[in-house]
N, CA, C and O atoms as a Tinker XYZ file with bonds, in Angstrom:
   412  protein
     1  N     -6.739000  -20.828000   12.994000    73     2
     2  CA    -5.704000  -20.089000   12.290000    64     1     3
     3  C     -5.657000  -20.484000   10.814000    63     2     4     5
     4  O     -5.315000  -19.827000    9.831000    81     3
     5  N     -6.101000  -21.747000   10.934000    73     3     6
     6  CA    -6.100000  -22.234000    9.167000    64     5     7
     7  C     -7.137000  -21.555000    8.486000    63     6     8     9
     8  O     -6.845000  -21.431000    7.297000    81     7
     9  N     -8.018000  -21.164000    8.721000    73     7    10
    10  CA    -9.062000  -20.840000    8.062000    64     9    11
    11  C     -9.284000  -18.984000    7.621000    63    10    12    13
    12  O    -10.235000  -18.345000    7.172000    81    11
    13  N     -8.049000  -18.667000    7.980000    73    11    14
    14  CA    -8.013000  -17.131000    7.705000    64    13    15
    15  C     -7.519000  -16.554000    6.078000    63    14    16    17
    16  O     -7.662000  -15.378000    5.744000    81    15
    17  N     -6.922000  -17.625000    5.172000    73    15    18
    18  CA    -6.217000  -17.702000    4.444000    64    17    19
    19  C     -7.475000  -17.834000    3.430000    63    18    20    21
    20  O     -7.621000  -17.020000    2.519000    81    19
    21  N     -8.247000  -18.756000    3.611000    73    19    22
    22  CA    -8.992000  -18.722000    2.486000    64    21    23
    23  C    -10.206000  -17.982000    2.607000    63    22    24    25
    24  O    -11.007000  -18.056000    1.675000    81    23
    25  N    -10.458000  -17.318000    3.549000    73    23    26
    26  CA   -11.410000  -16.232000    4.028000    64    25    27
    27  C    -10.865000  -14.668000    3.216000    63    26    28    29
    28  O    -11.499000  -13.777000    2.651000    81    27
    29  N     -9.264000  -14.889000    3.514000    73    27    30
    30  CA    -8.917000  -13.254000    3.399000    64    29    31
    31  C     -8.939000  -13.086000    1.500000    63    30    32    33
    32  O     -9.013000  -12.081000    0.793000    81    31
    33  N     -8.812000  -14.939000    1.068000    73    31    34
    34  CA    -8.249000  -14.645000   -0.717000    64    33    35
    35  C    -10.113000  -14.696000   -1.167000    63    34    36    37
    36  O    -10.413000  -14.334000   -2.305000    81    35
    37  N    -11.068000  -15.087000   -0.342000    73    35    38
    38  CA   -12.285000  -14.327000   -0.782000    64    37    39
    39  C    -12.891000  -13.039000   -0.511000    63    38    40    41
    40  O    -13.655000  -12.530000   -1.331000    81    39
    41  N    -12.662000  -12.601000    0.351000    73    39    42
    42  CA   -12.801000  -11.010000    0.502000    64    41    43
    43  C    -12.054000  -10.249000   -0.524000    63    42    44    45
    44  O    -12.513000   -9.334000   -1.207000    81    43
    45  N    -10.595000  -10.828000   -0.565000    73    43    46
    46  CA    -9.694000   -9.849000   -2.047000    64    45    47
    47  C    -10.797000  -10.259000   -3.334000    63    46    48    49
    48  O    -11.073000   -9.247000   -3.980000    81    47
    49  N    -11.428000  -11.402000   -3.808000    73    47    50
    50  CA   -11.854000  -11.567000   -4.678000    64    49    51
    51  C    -13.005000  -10.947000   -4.855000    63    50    52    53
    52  O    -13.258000  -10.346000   -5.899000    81    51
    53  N    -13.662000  -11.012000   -4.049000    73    51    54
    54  CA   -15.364000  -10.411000   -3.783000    64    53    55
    55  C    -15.338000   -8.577000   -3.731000    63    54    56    57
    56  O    -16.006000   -7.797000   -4.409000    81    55
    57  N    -14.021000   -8.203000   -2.370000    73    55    58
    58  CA   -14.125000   -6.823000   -2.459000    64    57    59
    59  C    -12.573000   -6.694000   -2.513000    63    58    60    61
    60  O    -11.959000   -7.298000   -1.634000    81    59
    61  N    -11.804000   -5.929000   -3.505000    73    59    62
    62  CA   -10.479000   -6.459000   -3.948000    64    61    63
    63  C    -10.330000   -4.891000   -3.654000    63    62    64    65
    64  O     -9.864000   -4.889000   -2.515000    81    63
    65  N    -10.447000   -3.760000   -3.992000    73    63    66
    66  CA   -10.625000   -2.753000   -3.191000    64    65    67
    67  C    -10.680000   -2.035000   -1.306000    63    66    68    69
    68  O    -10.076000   -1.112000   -0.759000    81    67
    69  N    -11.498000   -2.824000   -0.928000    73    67    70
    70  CA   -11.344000   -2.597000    0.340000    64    69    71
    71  C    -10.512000   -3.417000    1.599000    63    70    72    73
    72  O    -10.157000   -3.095000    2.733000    81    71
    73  N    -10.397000   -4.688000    0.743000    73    71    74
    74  CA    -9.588000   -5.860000    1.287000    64    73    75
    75  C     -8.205000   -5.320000    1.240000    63    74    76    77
    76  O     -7.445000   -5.532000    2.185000    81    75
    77  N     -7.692000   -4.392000   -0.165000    73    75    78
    78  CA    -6.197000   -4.037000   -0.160000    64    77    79
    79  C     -6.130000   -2.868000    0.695000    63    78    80    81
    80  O     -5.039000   -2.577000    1.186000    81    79
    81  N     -7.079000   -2.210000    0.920000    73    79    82
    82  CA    -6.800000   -0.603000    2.078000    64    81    83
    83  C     -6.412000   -1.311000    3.023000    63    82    84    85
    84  O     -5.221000   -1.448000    3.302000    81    83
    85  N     -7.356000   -1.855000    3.643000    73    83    86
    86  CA    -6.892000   -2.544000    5.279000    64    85    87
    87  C     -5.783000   -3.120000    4.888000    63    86    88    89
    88  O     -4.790000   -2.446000    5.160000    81    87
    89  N     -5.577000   -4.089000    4.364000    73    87    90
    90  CA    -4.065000   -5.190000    4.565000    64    89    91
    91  C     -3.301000   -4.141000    4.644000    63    90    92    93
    92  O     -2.749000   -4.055000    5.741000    81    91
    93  N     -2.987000   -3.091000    3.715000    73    91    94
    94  CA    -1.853000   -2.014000    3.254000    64    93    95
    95  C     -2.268000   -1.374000    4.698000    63    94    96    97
    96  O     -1.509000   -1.752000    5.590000    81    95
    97  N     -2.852000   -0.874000    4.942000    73    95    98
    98  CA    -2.917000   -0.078000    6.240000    64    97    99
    99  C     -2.535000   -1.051000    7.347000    63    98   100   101
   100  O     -1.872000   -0.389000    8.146000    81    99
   101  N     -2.675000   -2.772000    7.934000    73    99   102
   102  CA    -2.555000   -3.057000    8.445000    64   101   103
   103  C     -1.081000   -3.343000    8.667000    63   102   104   105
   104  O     -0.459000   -3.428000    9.725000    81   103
   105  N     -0.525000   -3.518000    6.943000    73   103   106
   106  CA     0.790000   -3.890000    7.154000    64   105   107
   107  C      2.251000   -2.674000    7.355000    63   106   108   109
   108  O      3.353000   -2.989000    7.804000    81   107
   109  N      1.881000   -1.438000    6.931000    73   107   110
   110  CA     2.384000   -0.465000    7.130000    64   109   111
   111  C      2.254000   -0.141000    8.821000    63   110   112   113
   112  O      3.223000   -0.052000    9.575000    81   111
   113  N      0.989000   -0.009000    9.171000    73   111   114
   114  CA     1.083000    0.394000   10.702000    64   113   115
   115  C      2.090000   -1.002000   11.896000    63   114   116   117
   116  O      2.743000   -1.067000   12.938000    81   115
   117  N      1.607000   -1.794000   10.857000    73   115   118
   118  CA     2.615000   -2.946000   11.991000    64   117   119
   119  C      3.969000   -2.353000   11.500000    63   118   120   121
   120  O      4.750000   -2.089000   12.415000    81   119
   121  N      4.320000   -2.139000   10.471000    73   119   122
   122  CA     5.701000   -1.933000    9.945000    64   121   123
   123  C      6.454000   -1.093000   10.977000    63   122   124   125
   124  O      7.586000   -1.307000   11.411000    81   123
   125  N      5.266000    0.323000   11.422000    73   123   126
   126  CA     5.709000    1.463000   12.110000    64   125   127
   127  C      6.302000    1.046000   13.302000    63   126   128   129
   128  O      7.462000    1.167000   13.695000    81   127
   129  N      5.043000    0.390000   13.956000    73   127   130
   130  CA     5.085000    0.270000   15.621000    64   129   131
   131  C      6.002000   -0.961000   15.577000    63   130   132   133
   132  O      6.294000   -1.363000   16.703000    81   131
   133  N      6.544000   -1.678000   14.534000    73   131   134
   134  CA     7.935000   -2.738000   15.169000    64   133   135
   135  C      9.473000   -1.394000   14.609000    63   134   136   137
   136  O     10.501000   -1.109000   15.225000    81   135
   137  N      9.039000   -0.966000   13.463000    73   135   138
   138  CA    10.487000   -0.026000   13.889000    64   137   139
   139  C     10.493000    1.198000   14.934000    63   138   140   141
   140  O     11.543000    1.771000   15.224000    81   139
   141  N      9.448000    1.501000   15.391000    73   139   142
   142  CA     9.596000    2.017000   16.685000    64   141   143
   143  C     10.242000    0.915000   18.051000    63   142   144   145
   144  O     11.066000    1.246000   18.904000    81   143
   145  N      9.661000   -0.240000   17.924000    73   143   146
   146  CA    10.288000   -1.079000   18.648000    64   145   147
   147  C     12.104000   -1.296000   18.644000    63   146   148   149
   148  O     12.901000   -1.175000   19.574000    81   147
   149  N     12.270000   -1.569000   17.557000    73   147   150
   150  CA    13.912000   -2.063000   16.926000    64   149   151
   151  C     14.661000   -0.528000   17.147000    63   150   152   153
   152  O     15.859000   -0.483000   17.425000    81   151
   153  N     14.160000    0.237000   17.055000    73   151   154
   154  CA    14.738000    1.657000   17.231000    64   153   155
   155  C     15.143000    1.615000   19.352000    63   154   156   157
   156  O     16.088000    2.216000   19.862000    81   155
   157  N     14.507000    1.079000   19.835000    73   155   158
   158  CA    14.170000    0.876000   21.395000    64   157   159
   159  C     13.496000    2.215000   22.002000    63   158   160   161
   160  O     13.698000    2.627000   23.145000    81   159
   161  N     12.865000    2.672000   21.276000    73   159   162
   162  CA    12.119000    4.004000   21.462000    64   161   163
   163  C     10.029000    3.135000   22.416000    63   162   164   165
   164  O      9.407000    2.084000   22.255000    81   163
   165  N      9.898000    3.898000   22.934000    73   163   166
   166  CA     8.618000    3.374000   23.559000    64   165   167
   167  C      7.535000    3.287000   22.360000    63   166   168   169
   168  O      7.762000    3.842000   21.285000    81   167
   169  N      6.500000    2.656000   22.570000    73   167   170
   170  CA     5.822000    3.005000   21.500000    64   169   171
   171  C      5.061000    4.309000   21.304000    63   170   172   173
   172  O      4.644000    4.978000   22.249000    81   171
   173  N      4.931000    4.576000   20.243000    73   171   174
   174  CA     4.326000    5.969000   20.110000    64   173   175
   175  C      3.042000    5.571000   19.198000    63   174   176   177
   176  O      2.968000    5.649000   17.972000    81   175
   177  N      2.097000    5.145000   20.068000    73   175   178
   178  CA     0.510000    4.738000   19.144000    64   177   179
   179  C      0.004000    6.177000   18.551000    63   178   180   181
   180  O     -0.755000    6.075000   17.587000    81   179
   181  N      0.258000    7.265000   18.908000    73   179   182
   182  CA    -0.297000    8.678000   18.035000    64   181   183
   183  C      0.607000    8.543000   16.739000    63   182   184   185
   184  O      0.054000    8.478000   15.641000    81   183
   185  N      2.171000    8.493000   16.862000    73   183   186
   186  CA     2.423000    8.381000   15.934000    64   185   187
   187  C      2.081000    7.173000   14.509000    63   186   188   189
   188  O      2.143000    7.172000   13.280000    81   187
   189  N      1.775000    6.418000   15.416000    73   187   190
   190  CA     1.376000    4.769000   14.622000    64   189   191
   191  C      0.216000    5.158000   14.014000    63   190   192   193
   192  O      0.276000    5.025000   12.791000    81   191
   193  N     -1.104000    5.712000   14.539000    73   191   194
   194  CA    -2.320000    6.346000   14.113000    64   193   195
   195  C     -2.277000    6.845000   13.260000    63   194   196   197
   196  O     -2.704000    6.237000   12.278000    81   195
   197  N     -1.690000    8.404000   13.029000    73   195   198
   198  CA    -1.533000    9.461000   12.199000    64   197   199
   199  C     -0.737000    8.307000   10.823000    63   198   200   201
   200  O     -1.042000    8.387000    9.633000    81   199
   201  N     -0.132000    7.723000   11.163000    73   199   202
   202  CA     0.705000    6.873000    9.758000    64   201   203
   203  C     -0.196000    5.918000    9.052000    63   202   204   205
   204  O      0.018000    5.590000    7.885000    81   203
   205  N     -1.484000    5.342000    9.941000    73   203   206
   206  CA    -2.531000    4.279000    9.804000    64   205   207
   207  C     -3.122000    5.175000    8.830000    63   206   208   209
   208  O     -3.111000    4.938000    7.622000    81   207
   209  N     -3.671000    6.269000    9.390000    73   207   210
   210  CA    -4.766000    7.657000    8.795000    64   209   211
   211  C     -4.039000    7.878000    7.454000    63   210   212   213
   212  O     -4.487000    7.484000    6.377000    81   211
   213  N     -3.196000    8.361000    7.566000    73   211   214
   214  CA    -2.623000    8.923000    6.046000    64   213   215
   215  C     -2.782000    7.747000    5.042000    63   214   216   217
   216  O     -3.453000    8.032000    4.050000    81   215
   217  N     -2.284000    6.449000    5.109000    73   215   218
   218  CA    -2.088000    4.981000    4.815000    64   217   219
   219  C     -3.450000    4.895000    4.231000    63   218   220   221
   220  O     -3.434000    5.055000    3.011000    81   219
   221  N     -4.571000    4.700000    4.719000    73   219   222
   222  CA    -5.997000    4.156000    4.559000    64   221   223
   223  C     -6.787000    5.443000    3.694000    63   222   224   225
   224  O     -7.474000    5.352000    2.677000    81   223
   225  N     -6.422000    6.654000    4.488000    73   223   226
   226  CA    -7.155000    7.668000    3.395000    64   225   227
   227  C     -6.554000    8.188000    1.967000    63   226   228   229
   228  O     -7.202000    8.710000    1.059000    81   227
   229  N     -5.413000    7.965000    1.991000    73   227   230
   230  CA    -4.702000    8.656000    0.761000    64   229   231
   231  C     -3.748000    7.289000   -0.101000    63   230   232   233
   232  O     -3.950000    6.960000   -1.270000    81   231
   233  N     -2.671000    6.633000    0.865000    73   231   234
   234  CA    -1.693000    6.187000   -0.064000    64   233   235
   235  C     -2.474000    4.822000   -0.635000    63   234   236   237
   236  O     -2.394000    4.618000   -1.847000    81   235
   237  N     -3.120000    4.012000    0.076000    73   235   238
   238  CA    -3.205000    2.759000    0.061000    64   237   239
   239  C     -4.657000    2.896000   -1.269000    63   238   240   241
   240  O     -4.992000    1.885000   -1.886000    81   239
   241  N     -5.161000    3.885000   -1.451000    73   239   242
   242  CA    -6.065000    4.289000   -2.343000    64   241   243
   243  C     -5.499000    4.409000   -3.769000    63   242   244   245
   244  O     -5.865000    3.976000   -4.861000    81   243
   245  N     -4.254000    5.316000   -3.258000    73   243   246
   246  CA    -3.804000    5.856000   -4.510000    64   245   247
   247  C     -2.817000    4.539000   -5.143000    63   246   248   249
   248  O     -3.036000    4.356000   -6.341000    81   247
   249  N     -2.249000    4.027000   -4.813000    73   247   250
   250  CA    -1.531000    2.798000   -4.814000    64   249   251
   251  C     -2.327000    1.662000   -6.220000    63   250   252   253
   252  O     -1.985000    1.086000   -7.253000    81   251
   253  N     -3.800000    1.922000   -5.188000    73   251   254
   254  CA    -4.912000    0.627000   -5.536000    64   253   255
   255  C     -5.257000    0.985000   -7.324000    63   254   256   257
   256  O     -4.952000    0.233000   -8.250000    81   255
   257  N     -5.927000    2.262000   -7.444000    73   255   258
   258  CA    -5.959000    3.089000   -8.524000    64   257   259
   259  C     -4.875000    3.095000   -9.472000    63   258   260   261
   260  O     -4.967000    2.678000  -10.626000    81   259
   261  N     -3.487000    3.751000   -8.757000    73   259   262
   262  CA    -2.539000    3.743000   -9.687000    64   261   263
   263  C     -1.999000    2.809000  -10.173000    63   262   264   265
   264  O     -1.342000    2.872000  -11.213000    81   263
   265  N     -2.211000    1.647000   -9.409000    73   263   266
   266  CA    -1.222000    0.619000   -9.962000    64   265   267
   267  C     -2.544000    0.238000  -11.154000    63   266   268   269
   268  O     -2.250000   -0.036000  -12.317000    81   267
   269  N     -3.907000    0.267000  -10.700000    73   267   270
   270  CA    -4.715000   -0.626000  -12.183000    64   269   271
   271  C     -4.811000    0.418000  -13.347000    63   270   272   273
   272  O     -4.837000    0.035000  -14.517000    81   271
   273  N     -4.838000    1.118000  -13.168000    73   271   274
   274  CA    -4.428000    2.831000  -14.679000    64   273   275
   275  C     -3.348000    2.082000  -15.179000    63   274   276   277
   276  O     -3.446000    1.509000  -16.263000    81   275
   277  N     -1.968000    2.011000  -14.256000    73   275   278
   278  CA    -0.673000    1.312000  -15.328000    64   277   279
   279  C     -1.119000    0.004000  -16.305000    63   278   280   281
   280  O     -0.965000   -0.391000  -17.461000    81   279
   281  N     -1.790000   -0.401000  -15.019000    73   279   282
   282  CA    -1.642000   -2.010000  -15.732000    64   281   283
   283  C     -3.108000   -1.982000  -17.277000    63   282   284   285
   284  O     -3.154000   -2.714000  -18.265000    81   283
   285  N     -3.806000   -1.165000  -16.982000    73   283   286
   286  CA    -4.603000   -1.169000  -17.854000    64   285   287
   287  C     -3.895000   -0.036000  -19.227000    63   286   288   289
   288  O     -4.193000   -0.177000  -20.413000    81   287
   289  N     -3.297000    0.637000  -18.894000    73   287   290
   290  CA    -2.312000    1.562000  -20.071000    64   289   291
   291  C     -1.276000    0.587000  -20.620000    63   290   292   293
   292  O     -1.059000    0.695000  -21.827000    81   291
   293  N     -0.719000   -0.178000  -20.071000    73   291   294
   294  CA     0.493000   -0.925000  -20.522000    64   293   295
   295  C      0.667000   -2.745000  -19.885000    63   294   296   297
   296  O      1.291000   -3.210000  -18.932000    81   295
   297  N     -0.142000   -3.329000  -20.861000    73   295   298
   298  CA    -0.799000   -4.382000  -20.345000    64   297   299
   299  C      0.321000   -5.371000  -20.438000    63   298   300   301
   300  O      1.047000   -5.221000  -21.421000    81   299
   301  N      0.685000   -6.596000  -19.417000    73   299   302
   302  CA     1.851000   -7.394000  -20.096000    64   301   303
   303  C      2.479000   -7.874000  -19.012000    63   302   304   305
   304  O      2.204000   -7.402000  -17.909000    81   303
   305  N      3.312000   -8.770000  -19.136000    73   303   306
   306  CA     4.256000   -9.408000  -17.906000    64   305   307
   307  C      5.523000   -9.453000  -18.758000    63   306   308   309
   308  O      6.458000  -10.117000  -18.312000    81   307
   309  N      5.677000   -8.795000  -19.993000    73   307   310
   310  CA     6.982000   -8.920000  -20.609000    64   309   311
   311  C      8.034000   -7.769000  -20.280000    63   310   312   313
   312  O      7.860000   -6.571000  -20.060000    81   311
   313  N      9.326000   -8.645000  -20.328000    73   311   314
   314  CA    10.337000   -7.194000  -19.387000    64   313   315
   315  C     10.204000   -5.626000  -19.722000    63   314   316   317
   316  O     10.270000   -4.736000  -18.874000    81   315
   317  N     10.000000   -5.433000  -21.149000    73   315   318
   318  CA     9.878000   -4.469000  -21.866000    64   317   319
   319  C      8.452000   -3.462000  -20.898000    63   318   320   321
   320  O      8.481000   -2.397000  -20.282000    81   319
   321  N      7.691000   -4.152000  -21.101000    73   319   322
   322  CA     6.147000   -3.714000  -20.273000    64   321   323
   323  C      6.467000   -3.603000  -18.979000    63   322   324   325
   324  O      6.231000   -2.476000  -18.544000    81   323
   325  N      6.981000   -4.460000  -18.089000    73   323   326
   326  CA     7.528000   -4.123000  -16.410000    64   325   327
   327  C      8.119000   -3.502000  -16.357000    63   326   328   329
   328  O      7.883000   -2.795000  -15.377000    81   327
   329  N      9.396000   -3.038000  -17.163000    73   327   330
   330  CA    10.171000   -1.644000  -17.277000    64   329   331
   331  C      9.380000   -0.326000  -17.400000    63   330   332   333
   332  O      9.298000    0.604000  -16.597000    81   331
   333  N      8.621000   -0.547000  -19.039000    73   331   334
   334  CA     8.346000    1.017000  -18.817000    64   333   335
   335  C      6.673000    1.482000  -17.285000    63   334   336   337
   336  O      6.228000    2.546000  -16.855000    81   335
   337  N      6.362000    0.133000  -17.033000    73   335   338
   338  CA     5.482000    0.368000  -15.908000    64   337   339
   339  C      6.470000    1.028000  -14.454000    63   338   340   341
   340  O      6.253000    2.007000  -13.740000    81   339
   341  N      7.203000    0.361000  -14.442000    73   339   342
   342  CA     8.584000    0.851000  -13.184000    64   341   343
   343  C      8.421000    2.072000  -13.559000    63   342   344   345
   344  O      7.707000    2.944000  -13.065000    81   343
   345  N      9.352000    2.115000  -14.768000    73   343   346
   346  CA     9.691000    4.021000  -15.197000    64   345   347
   347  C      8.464000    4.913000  -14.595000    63   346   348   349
   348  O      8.547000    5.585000  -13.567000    81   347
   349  N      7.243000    4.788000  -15.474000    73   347   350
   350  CA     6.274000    5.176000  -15.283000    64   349   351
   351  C      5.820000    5.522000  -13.518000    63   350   352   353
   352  O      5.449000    6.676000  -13.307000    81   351
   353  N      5.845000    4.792000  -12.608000    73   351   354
   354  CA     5.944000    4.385000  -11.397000    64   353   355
   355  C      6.201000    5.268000  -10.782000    63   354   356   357
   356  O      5.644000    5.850000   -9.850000    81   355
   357  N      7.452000    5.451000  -11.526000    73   355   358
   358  CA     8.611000    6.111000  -10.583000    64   357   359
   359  C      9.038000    7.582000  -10.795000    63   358   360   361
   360  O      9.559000    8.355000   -9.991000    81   359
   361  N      8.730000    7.743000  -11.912000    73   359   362
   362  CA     8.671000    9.281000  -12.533000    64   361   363
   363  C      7.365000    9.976000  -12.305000    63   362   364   365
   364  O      7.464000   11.136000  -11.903000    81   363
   365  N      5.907000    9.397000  -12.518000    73   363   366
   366  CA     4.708000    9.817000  -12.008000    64   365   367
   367  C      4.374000    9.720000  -10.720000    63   366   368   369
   368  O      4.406000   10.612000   -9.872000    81   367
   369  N      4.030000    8.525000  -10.593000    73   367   370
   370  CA     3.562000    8.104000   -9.840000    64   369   371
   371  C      4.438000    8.537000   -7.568000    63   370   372   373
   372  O      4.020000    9.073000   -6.542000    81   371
   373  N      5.248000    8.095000   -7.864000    73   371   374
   374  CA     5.967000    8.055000   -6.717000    64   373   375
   375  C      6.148000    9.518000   -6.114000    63   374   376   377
   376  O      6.059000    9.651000   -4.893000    81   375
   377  N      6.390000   10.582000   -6.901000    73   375   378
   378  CA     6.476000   12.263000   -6.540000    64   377   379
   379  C      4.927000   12.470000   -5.802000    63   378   380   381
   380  O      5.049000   12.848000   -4.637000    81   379
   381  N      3.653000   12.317000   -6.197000    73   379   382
   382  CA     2.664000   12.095000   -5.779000    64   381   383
   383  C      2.622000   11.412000   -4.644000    63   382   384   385
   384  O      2.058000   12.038000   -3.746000    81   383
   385  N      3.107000   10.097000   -4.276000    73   383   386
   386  CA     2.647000    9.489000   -3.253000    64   385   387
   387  C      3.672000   10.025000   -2.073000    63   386   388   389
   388  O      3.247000   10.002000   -0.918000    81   387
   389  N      4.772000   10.422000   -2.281000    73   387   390
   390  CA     5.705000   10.834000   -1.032000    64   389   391
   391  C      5.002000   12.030000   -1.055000    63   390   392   393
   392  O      4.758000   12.235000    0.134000    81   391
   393  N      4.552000   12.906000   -1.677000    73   391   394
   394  CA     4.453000   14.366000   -1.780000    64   393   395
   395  C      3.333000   14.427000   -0.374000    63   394   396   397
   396  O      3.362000   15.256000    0.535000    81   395
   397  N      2.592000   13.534000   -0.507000    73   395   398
   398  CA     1.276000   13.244000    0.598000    64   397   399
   399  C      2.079000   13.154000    2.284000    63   398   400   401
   400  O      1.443000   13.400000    3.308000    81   399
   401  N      3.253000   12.840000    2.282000    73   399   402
   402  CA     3.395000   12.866000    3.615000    64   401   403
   403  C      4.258000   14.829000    3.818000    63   402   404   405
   404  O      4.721000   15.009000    4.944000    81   403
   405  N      4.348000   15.560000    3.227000    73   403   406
   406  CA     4.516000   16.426000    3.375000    64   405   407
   407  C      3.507000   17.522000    3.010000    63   406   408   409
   408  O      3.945000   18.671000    2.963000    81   407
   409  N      2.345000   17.330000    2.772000    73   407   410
   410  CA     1.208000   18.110000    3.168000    64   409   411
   411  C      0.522000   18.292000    3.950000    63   410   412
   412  O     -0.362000   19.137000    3.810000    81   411
């Protein structure tokens, strides 16, 4: 179990791209199938799937992309720069990524 930690921060380093689809897909689909749980609903693995699928082909892509466009347009860790990256985020970016679960 110890040895997964420094396996997973060389795969992000080596392939930092494909390492973030899966995690994001892994951690969203767990997200699903425990609030299907907490809900006390049975599990619904089609529904868990179809949320994995959308996750890995579209959001977790667009996410990966969009977030390095910001950070390369508006470079910085100063509040001023994390603000207008938020704004930015949230006015572009975010209409796009919800828009994907209604197509």
């Amino acid at each position: 179990m110890a040895g997964w930690w420094p396996a997973l921060s060389r795969a992000a380093r080596r392939h930092p791209w494909p390492t973030n689809v899966l995690l994001y897909g892994s951690l969203v689909s767990a997200g699903d199938a425990l609030q299907q749980r907490l809900q006390g609903s049975e599990a619904d693995w089609r529904q868990t799937r179809r949320v994995a699928t959308l996750v890995v082909t579209f959001h977790a892509n667009f996410n990966y992309v969009w977030l390095g466009l910001l950070e390369r347009a508006l470079p910085g860790r100063a509040p001023r720069a994390v603000l207008t990256k938020l704004l930015c985020d949230q006015v572009v970016g975010a209409p796009i990524a919800v828009s994907a679960f209604y197509v």
